[in-house]
N, C-alpha and C positions, 0 to 999 in steps of 0.2 A: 785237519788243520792245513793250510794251504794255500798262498799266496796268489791272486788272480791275474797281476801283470810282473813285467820283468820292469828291476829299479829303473826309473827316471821315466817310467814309461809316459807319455799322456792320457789323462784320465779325465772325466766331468763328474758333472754334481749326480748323485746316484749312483755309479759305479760300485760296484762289490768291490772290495781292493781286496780284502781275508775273509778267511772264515776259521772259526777257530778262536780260540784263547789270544789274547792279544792286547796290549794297551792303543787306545786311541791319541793320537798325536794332533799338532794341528791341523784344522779343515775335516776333519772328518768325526763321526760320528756312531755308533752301536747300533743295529736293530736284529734282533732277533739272531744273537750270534754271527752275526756278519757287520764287519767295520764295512764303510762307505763314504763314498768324500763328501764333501758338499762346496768346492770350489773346482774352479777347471785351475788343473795345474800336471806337474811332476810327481808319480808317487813315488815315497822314497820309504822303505823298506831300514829299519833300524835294528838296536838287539832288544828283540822281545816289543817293538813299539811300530805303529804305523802311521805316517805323518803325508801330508801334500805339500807342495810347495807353489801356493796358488801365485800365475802367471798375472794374474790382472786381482788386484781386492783394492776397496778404499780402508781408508785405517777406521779401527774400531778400537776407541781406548779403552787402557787397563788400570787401573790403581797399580803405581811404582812407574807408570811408563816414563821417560826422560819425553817430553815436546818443545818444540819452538814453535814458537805464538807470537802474531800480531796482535797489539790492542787494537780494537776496533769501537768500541764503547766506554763511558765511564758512563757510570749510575752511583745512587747513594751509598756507599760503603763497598763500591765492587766496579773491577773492570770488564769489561767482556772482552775474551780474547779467542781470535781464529784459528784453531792448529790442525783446521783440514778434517773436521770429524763431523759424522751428524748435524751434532750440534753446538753450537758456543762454546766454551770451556767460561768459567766464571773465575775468578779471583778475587776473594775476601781481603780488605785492608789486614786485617792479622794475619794474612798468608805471606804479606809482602811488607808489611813493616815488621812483625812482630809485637805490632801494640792493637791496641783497640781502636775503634775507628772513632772520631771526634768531629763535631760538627765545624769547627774551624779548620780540619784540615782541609789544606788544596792539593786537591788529588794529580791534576797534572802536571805538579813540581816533581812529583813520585815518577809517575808513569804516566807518558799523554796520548793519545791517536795518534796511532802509526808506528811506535815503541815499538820494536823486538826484544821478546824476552825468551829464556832458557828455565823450564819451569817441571814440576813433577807433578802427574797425575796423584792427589792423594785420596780422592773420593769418587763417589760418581751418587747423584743423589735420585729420588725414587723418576724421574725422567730421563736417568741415564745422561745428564748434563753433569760433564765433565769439571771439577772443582782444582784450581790448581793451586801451588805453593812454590814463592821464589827464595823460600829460607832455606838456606844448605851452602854448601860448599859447590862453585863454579854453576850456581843460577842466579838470574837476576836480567837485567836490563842488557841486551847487547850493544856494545860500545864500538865495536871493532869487528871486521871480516864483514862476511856477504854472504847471501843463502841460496841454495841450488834445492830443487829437487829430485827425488827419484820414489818409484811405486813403492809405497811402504811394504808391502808384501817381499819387496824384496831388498828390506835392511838387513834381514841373518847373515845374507851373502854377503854383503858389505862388510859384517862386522868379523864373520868366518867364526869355524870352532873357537872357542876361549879367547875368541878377538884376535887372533892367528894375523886375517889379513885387514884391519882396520890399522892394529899395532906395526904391520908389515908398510903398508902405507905412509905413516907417521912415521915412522923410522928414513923410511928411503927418501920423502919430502920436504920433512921437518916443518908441517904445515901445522898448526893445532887445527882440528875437526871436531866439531861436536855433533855427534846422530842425533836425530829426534825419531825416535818409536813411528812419527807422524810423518814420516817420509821427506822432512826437511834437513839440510844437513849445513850447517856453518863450517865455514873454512876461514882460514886465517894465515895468512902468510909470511916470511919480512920480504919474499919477493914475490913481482906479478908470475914469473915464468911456476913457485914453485905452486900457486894458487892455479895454474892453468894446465898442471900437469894432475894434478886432483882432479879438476873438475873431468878430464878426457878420461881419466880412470874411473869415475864415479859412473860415467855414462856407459863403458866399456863394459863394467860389472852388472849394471842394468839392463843390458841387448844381450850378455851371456850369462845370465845368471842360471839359466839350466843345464848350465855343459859343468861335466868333471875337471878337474886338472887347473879350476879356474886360479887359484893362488898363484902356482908359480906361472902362468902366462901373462897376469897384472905385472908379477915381477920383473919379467923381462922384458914387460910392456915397457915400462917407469925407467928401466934403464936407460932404452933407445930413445924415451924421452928426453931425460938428463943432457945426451948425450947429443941432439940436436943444438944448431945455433943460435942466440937468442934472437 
């Protein structure tokens, strides 16, 4: 059993990373007793688990994922909405009222073209077309903030162990943020400065999201921000 690179190393698609007894982690995959990646990234070496931390991926969704979505269509009983995946994501009138769908209803009193919403992966049907839900607490229709991206590949590091530095973030800015799994992120602020001190950090986290140490270097980033004049 045996480790084939040193943590954080760079790796590609194919690479051996173990051999040996071993859980497979993200991007990577089993063949014949040897894990191996299948994205170009960072490999990272866990307890008992072997993961990549792939540098470049489009988002591939999961049933539970958190996304933000454009409407981009309405059709009979369903919206069609964009959240950067393969394919469409759909949304059922019962997903987003709670009731059944009725031939009087006017759908774009609900949700019209161009609507941003905050929605849950709750299905994925035999096309792998992503089916969404705005029933829940803090989804729905976005009313307020603005939306940035960054490579969904590299939300983990945004959000940090246990949300360490998403909560770390929130705390020193007092912005509300909401992640989307789909690499979009809403921000919200009562001021433009504290909206613009996110966004330079969100970027910041995205050009170093392979380096160690990164929590507290944001930290000390976001101070010397604060601490500029308006």
């Amino acid at each position: 059993m045996s480790a084939h690179f040193e943590n954080r190393d760079l790796v590609i698609p194919g690479d051996i990373l173990y051999e040996g007894r071993i859980r497979t982690g993200d991007n990577t995959y089993r063949a014949q007793g040897k894990v191996c990646a299948t994205r170009i990234g960072l490999v990272e070496y866990g307890r008992g688990i072997v993961s990549v931390i792939a540098l470049e991926a489009g988002y591939n969704p999961l049933v539970g994922d958190l996304v933000i979505g454009k409407v981009v269509d309405i059709d009979l009983g369903f919206w069609v909405v964009d959240i950067d995946a393969p394919a469409a994501a759909i949304l059922n009138v019962p997903d987003a009222i709670d009731a059944p769908f009725r031939p009087d209803l006017v759908m774009p009193d609900i949700l019209d073209v161009g609507d941003t919403i905050v929605a849950k992966v709750v299905d994925l049907d035999r096309r792998r077309t992503p089916i969404l839900s705005i029933l829940g607490r803090d989804l729905g229709k976005v009313e307020e903030g603005f939306i940035i991206r960054i490579t969904p590949s590299k939300i983990p590091r945004l959000i940090g162990k246990k949300g360490s530095m998403v909560n770390m973030i929130l705390k020193e800015t007092g912005c509300r943020i909401v992640i989307g799994q789909n690499g979009r992120i809403l921000i919200h602020g009562r001021t433009r400065k504290q909206e613009e001190i996110v966004v330079n950090v969100v970027d910041k986290i995205e050009r170093e999201a392979h380096t160690s140490g990164l929590t507290n270097r944001i930290q000390e980033y976001i101070k010397s921000l604060k601490e500029e004049p308006n």
